[in-house]
C-alpha positions in Angstrom: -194.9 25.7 54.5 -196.5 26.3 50.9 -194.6 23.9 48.7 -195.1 25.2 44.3 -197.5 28.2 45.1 -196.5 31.8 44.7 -197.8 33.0 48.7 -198.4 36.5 47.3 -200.5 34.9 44.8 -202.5 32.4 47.3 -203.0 35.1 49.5 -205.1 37.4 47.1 -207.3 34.6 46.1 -208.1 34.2 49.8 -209.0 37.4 50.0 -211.1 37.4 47.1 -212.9 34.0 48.0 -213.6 35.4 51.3 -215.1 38.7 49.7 -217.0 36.9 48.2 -218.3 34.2 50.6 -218.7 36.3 53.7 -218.2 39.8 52.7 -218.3 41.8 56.0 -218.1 38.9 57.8 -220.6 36.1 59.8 -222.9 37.9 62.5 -222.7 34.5 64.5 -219.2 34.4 64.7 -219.0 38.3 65.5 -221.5 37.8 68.6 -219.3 35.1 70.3 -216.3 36.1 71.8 -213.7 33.4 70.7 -210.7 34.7 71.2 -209.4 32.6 73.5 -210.9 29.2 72.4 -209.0 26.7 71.6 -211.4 24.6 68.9 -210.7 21.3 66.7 -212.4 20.8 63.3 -212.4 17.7 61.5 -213.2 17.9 57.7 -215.3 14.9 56.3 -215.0 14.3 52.1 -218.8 14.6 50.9 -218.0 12.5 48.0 -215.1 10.7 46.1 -212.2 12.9 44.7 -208.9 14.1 44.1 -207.2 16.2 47.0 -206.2 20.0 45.4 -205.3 23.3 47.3 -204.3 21.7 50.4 -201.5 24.4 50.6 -203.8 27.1 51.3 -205.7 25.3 53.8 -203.1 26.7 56.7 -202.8 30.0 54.6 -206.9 30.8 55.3 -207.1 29.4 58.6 -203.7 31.9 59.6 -205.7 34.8 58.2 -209.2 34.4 59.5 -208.6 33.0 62.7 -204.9 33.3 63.8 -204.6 29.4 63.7 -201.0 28.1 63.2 -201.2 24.4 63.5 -203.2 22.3 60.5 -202.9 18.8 59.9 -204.0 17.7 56.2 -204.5 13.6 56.3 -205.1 13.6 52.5 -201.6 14.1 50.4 -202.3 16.7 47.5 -202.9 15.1 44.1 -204.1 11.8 46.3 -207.7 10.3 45.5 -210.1 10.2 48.4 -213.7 8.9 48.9 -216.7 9.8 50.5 -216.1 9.7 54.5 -212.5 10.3 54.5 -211.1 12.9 56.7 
């Protein structure tokens, strides 16, 4: 659940993030079939920061890959460093 983001409003900058970043899409990732894969990603922190967005992180993964379920280990607003996950 998005907590103090308008969805409509996180929702078209998704789609004009991902415009922008893939455009019509990855050709890798359009010769696999992955439908039915059940996959695990684990994020790393490249560097020392301050956790932002983490509300959209489910809202992008939904609509690119039809994933419901997303942990986020970092609270928003939290500082993290290099390595976390």
């Amino acid at each position: 659940m998005i907590t103090g983001f308008p969805i409509e409003q996180g929702q078209e900058i998704i789609k004009q993030a991902l415009l922008e970043d893939i455009g019509n899409g990855d050709i890798t990732t359009q010769a696999l079939d992955l439908k039915n894969t059940i996959a695990e990603t684990v994020i790393y922190c490249k560097s020392p920061g301050i956790m932002a967005g983490s509300s959209l992180v489910s809202m992008v993964m939904d609509r690119e890959s039809g994933i419901s379920e997303v942990h986020v280990n970092i609270i928003e607003g939290s500082m993290f460093n290099k390595g976390d996950i």
